[in-house]
Backbone as a ProteinNet text record, in pm:
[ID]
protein_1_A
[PRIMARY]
XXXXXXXXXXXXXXXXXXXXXXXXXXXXXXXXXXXXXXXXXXXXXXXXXXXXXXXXXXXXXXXXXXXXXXXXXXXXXXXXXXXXXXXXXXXXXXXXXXXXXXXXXXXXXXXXXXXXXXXXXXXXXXXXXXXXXXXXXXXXXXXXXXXXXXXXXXXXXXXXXXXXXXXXXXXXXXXXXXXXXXXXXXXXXXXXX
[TERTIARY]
22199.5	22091.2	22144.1	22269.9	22295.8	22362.6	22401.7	22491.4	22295.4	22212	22117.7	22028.9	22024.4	21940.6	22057.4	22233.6	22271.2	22275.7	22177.6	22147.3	22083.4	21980	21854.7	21882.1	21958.6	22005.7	22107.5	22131	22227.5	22125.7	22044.4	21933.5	21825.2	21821.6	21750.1	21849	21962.9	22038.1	22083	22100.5	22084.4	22004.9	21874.8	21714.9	21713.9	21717.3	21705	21802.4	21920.8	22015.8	21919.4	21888.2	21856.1	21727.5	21682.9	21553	21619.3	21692	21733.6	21807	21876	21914.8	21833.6	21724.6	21616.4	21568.5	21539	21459.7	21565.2	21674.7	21736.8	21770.3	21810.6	21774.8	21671.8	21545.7	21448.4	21394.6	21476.1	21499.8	21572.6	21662.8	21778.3	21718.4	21638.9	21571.8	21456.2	21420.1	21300.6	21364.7	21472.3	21521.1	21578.7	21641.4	21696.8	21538.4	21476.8	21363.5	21285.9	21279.8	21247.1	21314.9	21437.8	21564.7	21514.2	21510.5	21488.4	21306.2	21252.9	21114.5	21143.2	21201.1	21232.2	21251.6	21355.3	21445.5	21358.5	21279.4	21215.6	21114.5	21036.5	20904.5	20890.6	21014.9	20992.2	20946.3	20944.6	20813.2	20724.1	20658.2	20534.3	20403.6	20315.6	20216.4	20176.9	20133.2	20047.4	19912.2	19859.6	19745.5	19609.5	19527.6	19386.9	19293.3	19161.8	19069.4	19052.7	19075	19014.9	19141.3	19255.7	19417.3	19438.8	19547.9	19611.9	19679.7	19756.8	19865.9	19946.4	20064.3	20175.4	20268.8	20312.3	20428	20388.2	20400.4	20336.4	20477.5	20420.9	20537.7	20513.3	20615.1	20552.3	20627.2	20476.7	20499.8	20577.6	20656	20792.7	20897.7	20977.3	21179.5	21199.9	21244.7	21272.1	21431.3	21438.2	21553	21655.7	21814.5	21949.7	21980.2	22030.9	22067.8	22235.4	22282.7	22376.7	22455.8	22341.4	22335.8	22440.3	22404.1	22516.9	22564.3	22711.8	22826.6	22871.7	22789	22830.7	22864.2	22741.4	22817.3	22939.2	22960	23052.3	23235.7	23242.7	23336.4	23367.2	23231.3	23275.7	23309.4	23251.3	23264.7	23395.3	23377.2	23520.6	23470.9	23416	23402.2	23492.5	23503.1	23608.3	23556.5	23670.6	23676	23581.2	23603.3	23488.6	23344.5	23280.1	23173.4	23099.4	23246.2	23190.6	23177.3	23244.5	23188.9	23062.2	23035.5	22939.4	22833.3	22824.8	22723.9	22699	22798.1	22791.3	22745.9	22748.2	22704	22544.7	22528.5	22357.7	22321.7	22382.7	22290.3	22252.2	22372.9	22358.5	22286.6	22261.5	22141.7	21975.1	21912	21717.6	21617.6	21657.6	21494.2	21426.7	21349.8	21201.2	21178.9	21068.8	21057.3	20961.9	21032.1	20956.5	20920	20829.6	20777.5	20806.4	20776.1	20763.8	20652.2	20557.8	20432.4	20499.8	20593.2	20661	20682.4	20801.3	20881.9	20811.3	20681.9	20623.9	20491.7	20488.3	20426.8	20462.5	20612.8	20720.9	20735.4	20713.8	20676.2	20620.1	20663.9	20592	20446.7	20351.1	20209.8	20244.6	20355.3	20325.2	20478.1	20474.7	20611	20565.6	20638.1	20641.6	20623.5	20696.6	20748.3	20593.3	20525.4	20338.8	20414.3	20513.1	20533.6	20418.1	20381.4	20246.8	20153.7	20144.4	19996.4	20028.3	20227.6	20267	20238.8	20298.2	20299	20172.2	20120.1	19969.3	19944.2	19958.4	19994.4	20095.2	20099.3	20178.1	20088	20151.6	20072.5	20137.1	20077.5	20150.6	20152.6	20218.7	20244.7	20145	20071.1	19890.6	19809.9	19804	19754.8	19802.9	19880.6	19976.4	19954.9	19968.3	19919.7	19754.1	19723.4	19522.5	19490.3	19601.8	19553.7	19631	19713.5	19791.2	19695.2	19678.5	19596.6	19420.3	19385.4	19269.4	19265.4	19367.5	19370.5	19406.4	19511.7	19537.6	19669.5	19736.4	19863.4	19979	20121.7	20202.1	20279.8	20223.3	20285.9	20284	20204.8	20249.2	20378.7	20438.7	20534.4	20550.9	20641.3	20605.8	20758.1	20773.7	20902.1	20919.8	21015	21030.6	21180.7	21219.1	21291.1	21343.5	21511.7	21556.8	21555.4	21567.9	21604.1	21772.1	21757.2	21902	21991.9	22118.7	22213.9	22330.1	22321.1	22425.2	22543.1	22678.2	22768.4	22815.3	22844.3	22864.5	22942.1	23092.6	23153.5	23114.5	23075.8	23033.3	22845.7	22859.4	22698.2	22760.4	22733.8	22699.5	22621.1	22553.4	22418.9	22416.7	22379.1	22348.2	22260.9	22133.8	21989.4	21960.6	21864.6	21921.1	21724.9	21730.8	21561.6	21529.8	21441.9	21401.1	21304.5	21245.4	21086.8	21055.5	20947.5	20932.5	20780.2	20705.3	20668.4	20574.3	20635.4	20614.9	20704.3	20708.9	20804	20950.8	20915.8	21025.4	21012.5	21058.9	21076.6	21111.2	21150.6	21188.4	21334.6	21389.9	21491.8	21543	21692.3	21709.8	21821.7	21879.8	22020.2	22024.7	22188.3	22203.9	22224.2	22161.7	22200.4	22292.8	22429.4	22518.8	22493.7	22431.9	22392.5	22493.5	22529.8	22593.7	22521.8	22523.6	22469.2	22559.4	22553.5	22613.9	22517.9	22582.6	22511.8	22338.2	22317.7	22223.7	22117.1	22190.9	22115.8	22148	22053.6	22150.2	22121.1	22211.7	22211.4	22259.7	22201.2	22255	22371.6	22474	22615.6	22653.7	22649.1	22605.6	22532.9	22519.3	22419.7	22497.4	22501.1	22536.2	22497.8	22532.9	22499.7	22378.9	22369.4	22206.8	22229.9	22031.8	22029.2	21887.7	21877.9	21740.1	21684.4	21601.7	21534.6	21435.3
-11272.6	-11192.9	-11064.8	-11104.8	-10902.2	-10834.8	-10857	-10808.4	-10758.2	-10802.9	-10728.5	-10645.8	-10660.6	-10584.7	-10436.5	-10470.1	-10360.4	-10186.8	-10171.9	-10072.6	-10012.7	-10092.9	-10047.3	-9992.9	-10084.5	-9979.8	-9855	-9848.7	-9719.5	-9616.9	-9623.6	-9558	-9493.6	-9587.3	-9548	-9466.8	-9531.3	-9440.1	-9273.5	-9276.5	-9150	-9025.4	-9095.2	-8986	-8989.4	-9071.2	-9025.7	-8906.7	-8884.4	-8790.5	-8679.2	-8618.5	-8512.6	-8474.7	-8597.2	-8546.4	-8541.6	-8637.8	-8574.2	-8496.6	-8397.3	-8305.2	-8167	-8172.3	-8084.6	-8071.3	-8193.3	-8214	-8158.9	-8187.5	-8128.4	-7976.4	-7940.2	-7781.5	-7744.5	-7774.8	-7728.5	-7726.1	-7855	-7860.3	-7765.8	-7726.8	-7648.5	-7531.4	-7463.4	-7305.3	-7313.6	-7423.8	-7407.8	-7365.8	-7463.2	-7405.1	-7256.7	-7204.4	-7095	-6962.8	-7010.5	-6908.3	-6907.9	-7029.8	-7030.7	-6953.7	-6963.3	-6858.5	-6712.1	-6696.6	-6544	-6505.2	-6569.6	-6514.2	-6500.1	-6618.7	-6625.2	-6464.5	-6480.8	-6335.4	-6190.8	-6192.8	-6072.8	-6049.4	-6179.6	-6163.9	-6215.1	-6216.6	-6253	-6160.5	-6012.2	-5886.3	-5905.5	-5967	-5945.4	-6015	-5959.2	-6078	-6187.9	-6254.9	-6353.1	-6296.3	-6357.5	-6252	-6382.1	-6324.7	-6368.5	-6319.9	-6325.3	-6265.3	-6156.4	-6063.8	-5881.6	-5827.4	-5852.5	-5837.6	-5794	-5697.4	-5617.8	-5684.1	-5683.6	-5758.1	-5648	-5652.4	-5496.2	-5571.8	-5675.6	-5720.4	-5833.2	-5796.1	-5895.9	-5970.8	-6063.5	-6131.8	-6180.5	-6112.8	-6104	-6228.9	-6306.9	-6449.1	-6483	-6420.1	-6428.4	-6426.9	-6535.3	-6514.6	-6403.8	-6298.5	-6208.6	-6243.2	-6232.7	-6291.7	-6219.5	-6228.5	-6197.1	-6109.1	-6003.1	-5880	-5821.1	-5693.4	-5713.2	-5627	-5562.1	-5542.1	-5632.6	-5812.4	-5854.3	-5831.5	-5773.7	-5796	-5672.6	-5584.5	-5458.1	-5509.6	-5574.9	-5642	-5737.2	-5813.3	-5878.7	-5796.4	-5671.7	-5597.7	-5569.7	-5630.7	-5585.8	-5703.2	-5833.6	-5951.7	-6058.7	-6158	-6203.3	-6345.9	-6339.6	-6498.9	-6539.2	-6654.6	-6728.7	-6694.3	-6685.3	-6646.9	-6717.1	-6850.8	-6898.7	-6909.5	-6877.3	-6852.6	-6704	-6614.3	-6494.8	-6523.4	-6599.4	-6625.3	-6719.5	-6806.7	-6855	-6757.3	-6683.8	-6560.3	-6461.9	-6472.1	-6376.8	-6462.2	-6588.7	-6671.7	-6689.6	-6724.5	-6711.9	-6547.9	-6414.2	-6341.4	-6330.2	-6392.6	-6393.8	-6487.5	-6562.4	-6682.4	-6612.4	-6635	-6562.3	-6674.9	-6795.8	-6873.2	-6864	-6941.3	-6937.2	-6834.2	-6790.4	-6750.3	-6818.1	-6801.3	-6872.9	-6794.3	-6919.5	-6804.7	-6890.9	-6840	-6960.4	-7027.8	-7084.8	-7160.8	-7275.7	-7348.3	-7491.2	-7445.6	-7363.6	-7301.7	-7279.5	-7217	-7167.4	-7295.1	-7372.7	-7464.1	-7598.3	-7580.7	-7645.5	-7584.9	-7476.1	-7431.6	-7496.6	-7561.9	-7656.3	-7603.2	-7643.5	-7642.6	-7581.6	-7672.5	-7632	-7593.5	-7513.3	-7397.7	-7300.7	-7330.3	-7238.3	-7057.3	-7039.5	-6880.4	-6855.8	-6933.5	-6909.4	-6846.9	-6889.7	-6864.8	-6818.1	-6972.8	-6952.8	-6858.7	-6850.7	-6722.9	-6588.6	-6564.2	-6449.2	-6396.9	-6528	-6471	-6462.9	-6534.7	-6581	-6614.6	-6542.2	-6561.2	-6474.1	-6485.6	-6425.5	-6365.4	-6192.5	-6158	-6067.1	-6044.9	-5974.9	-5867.8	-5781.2	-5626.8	-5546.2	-5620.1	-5518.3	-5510.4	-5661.5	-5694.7	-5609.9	-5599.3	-5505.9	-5366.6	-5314.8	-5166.1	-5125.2	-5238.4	-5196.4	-5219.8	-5261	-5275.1	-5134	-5099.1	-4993.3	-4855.6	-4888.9	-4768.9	-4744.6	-4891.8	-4836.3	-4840.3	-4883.2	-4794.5	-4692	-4641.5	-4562.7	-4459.3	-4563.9	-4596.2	-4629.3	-4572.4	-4587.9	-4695.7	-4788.2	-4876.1	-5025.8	-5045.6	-5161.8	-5196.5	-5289.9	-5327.3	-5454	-5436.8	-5611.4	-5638.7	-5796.9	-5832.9	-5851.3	-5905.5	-5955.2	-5985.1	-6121.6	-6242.6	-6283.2	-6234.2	-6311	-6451.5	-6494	-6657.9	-6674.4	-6735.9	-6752.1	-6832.8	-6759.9	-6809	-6899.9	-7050.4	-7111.5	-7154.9	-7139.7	-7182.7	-7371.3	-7422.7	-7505.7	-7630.6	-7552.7	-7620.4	-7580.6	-7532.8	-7532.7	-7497.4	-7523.1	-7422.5	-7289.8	-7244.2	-7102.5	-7045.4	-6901.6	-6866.3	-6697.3	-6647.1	-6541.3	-6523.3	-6402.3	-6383.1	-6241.4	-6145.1	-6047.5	-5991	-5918.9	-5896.2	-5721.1	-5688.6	-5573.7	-5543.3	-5439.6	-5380.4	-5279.1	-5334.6	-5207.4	-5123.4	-5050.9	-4917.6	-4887.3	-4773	-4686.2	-4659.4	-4509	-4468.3	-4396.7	-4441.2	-4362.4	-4426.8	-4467.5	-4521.3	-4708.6	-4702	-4858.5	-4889.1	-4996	-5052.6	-5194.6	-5249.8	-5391.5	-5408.2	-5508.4	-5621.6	-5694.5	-5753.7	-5884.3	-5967.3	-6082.2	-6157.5	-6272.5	-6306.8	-6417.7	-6508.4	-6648.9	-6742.1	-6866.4	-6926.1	-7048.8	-7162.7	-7258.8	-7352.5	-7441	-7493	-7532.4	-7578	-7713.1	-7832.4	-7827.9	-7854.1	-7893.8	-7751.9	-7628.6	-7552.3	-7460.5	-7307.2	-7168.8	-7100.7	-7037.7	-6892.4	-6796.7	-6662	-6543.9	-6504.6	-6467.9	-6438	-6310.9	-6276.5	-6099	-6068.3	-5921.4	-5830.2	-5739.3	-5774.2	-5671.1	-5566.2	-5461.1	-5323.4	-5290.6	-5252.7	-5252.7	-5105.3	-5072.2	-4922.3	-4924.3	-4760.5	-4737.9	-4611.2	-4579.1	-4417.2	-4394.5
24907.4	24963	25025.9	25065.7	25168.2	25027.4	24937.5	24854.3	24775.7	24793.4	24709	24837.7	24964.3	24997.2	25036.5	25027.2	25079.9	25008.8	24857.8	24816.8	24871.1	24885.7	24963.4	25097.1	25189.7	25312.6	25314.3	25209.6	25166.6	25111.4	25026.2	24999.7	25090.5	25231.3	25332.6	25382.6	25395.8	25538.3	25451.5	25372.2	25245.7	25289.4	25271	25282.9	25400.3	25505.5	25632.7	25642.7	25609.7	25704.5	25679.2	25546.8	25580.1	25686.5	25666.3	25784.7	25927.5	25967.6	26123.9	26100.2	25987.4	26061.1	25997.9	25934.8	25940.8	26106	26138.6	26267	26363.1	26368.8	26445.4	26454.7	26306.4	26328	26410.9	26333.5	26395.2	26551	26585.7	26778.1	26803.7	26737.4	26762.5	26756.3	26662.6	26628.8	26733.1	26785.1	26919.9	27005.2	27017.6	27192.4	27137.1	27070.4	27067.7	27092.2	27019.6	27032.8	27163.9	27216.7	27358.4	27469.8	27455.2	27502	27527.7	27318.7	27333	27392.4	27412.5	27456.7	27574.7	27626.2	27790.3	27816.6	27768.4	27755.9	27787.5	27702.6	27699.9	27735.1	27727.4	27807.2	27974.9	28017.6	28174.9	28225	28217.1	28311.9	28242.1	28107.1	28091.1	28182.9	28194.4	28322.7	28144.8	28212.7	28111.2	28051.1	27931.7	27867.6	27913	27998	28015.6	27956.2	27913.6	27869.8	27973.2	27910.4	27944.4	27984.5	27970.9	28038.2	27862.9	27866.6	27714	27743.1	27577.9	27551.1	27510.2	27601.6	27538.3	27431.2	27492	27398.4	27272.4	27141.5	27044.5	26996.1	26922.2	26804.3	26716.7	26620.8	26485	26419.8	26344.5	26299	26213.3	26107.1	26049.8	26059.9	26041.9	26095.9	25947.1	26061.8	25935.6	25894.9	25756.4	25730.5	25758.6	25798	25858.7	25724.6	25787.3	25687.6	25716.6	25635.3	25679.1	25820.3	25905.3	25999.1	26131.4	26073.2	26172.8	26125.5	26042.3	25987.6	26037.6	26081.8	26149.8	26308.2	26393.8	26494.4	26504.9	26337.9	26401	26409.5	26408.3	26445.9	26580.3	26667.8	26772.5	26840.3	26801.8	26854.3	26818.8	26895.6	26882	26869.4	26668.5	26643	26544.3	26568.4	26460.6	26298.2	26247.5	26077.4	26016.8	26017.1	25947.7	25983.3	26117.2	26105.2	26113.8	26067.8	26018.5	25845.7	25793	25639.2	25618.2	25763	25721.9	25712.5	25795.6	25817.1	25717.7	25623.1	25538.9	25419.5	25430.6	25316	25309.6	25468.5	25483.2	25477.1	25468.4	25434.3	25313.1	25197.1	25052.7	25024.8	25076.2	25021.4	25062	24928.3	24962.8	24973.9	25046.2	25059.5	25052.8	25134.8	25138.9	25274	25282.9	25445.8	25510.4	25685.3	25708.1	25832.5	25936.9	26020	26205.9	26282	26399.9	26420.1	26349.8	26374.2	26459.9	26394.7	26484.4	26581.1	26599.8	26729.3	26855.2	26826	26847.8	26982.8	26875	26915.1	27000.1	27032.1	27109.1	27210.1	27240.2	27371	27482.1	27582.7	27692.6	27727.8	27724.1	27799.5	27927	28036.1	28185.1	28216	28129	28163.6	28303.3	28403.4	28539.6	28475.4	28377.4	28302.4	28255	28254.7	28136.2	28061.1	27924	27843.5	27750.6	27706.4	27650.4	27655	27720	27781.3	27793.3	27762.7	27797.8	27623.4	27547.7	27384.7	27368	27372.5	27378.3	27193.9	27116.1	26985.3	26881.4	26761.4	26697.8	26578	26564.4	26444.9	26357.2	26271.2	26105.5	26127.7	26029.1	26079.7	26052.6	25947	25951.8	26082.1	26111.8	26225.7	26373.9	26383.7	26481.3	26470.8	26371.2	26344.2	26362.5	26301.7	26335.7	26516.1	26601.1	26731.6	26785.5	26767.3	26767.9	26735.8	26606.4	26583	26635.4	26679.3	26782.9	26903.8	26932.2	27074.8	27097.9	26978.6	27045.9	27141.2	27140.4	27229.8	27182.4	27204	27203.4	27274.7	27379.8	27496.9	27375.7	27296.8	27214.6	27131.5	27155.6	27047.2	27030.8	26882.8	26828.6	26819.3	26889.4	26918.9	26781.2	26707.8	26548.3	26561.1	26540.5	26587.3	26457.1	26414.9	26270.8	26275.9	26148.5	26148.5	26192.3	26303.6	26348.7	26259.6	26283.9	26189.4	26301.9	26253.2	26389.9	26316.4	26405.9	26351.9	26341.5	26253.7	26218.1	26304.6	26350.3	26436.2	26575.7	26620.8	26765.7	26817.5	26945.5	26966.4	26978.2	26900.8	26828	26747.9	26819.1	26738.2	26751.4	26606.2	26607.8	26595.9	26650.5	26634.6	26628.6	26538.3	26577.6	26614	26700.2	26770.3	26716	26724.5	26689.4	26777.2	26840.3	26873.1	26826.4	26751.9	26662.6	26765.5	26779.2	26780.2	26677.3	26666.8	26505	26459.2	26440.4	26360.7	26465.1	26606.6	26660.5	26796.3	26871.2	27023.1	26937	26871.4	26837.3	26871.6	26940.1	26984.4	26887	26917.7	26909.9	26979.1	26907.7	26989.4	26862.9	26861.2	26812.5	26905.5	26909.4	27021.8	27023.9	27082.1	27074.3	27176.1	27122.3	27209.6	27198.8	27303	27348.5	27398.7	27380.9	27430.8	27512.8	27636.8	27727.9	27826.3	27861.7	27903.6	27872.7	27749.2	27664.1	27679.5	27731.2	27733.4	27634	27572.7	27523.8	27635.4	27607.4	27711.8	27625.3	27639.1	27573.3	27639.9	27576.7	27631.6	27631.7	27512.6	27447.7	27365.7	27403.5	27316.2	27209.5	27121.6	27082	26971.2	26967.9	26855.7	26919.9	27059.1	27068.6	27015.3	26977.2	26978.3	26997.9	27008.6	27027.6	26959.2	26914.5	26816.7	26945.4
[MASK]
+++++++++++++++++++++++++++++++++++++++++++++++++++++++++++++++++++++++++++++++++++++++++++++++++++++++++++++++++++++++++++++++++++++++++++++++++++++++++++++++++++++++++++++++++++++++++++++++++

């Protein structure tokens, strides 16, 4: 009897891996994105009905370009997870967006995270609020799909605010994780038009 059911538990224990460590990425790409909102939206007030929303975020991990590879000249990461980085910019998936991430956000976060993003929207969507109001004070955060290194907590992310066509900024951001937390460590290549 164990000599016939032990396929079967090899077959299970098989298909499971990849799901915990989908699931775990994906714990892993929450907390990192939780990080970076933290990050940037701690001066925003929270959005109530009849309160503007200055700071948006735009619902796609835009995919990693080769922009890091220009930061990683200035940074001081190990060899191989500068090839991993260069392997995930050569790979073209699927895209995806933060709907999950997004939705892992605690309810009774002290920060009113929640209420600071309040939601996430597309770049049409962003421009038609832009363009009736009016105003230059809007911008849309837009958050790559982080690239983490393999052997350690290590994470690259790289942020943008876009504007229009001129007052737009970014960063790459180098995150660590330490005692079950990330923290941003450096910024780097920031610039600004």
């Amino acid at each position: 009897m164990k000599h016939f059911l032990a396929p079967y538990f090899l077959l299970v224990a098989l298909l499971g891996t990849p799901i915990v460590a989908v699931y775990g990425q994906n714990a892993e790409t929450a907390a990192v994105f939780q990080t970076v909102l933290n990050y940037y939206y701690k001066n925003e007030k929270p959005v109530y009905k009849g309160r503007a929303q200055l700071l948006y975020l735009f619902c796609t991990q835009a995919k990693p370009n080769e922009e890091l590879l220009e930061a990683l000249k200035t940074a001081n990461l190990p060899q191989d997870f500068r090839k991993e980085i260069k392997q995930k910019i050569a790979v073209s998936g699927p895209t995806k967006d933060w709907t999950y991430e997004f939705k892992q956000l605690p309810d009774k976060d002290p920060s009113l995270l929640k209420k600071k993003v309040n939601s996430c929207v597309s770049l049409e969507k962003f421009q038609e609020i832009r363009n009736r109001l009016q105003l230059n004070n809007q911008q849309l955060l837009i958050i790559t799909e982080p690239i983490f290194y393999s052997k350690q907590n290590t994470v690259l992310v790289k942020v943008v605010f876009y504007r229009s066509i001129e007052h737009n900024s970014g960063a790459i951001l180098l995150l660590e994780k330490t005692e079950g937390n990330w923290y941003i460590t450096q910024l780097l290549n920031e610039w600004s038009t």
